[in-house]
C-alpha positions in Angstrom: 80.0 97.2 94.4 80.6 96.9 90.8 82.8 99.3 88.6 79.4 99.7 86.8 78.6 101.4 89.9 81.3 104.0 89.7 80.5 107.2 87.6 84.1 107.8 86.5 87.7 105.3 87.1 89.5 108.2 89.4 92.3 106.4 90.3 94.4 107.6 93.4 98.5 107.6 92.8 101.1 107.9 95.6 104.1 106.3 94.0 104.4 108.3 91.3 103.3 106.2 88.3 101.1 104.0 86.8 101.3 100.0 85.8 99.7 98.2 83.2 99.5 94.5 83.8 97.9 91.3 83.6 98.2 89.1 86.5 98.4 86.1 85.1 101.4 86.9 82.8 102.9 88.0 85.9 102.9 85.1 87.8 103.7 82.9 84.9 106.9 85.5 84.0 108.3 85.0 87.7 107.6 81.0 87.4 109.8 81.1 84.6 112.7 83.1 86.3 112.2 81.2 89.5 111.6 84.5 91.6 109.6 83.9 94.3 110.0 87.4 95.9 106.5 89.7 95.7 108.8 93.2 96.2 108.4 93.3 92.1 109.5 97.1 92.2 112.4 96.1 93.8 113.2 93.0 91.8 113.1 94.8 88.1 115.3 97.9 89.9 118.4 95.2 90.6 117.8 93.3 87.4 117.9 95.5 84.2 118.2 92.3 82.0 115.4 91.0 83.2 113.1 94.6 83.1 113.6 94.9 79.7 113.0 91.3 78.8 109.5 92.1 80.7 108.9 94.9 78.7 110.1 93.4 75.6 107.0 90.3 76.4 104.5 92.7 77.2 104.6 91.2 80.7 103.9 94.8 82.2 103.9 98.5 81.6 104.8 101.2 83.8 104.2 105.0 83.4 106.7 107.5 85.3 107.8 109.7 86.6 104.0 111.2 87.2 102.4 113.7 90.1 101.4 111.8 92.6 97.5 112.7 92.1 94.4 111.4 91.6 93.8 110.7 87.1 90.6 109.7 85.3 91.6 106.4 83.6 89.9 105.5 80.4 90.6 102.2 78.2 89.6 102.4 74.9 87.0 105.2 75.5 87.2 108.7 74.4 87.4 111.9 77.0 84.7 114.6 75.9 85.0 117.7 74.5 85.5 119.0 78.1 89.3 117.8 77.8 92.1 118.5 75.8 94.4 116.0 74.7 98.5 116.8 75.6 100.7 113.9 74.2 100.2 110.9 72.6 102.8 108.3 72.8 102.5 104.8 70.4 103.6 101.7 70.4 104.3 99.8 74.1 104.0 96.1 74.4 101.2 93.9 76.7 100.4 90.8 76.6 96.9 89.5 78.1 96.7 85.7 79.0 93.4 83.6 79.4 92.4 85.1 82.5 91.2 88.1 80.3 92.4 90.5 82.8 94.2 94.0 82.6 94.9 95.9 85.4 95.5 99.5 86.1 96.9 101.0 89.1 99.0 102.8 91.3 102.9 101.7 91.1 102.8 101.6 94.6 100.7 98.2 94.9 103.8 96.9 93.3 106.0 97.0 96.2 104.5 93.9 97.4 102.6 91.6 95.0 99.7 89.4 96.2 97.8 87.7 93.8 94.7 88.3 95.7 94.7 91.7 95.1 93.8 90.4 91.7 91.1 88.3 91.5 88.7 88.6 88.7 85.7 88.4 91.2 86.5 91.8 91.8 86.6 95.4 89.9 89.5 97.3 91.6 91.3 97.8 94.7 90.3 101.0 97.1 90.7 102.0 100.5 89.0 104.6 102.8 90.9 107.8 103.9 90.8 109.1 107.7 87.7 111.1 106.4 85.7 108.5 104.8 86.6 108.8 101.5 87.3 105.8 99.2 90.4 106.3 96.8 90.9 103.5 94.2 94.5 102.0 93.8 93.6 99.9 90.9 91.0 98.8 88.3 90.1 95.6 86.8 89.2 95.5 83.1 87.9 92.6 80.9 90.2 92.2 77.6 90.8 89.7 75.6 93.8 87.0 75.6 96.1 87.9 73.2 99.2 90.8 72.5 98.6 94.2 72.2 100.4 97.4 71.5 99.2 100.1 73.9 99.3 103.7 73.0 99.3 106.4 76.0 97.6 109.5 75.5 97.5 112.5 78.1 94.6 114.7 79.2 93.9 118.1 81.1 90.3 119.9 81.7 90.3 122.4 79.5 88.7 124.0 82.7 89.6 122.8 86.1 87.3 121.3 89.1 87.5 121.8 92.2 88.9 118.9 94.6 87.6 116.2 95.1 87.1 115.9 91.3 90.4 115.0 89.1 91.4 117.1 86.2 94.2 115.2 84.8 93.3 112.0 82.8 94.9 109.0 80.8 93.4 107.2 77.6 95.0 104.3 76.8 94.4 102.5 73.6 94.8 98.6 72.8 95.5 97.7 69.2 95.6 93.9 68.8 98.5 92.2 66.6 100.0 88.9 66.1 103.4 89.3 67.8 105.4 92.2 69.2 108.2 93.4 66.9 110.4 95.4 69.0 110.1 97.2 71.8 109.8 100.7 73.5 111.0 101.2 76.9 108.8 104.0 79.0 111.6 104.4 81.1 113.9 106.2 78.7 113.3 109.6 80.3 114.6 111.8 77.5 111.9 110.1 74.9 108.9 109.7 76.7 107.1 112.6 78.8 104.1 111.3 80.6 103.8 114.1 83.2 100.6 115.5 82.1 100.7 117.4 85.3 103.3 119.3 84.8 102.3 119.9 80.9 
């Protein structure tokens, strides 16, 4: 099945937060520091230099503290009138390399990196509950190499569904530049809210 196939990204998180990625920068940031261990989570949390320096490259993006929920992911595509934006936050670093891949997924994934999770024969990553439903974990979308700085915005259904349908959604925006100038950290709790939840 194709993404095509899917009538909206609802993407499933249990680790409280969402990354922003593309694999290829990944793998190539690791080569660099020699780092052969896959618990990435893990890594970043007992090297601080080394976080920020991947933040700083646009080497990934992670969005937390969040309910762990199911959101409506959008990429440079607008929500309808049927949601109000909450926050808008500008301005974080990502860097796309030639495989023309961004991810978007569930912080959990990150606890254990495998490439193949990340193949670009693929659309996302999804597994099937006890009841036979299939929650996504991650989605694959096709942007251009290149830096970008991404802006987060928030939304809520100005009316809410009932489950299994997800009333809390993120829009995030790609504006292309030449080279990052400065950074922002989305960790620094008392700047950046991005519990739309809880809003």
């Amino acid at each position: 099945m194709q993404v095509n196939d899917i009538k909206e990204r609802k993407l499933e998180i249990s680790d409280y937060g969402i990354y922003i990625l593309s694999p290829k920068k990944v793998v190539s940031f690791f080569k660099n520091k020699k780092n052969k261990s896959k618990k990435i989570l893990n890594y970043f949390q007992k090297n601080q230099e080394t976080y920020i320096e991947s933040i700083q490259e646009g080497v990934w993006l992670p969005i937390l503290p969040i309910d762990s929920i199911e959101y409506v992911i959008k990429l440079n595509e607008k929500f309808n009138d049927n949601w109000i934006e909450l926050f808008e936050i500008k301005g974080f670093n990502i860097e796309i390399e030639e495989d023309n891949d961004l991810w978007i997924g569930s912080l959990s994934n990150l606890h254990t990196w495998n490439k193949k999770d990340y193949d670009n024969s693929k659309d996302y990553n999804s597994y099937e509950t006890l009841d036979d439903e299939t929650l996504y974990s991650s989605f694959r979308f096709n942007i251009s190499k290149g830096r970008y700085l991404v802006n987060v915005k928030g939304f809520k259904r100005k009316v809410a569904l009932e489950y299994p349908e997800a009333n809390f959604g993120f829009l995030f925006e790609l504006e292309k530049i030449e080279n990052f100038d400065g950074y922002k950290d989305p960790r620094e709790d008392e700047k950046y809210n991005f519990n739309v939840a809880q809003m």
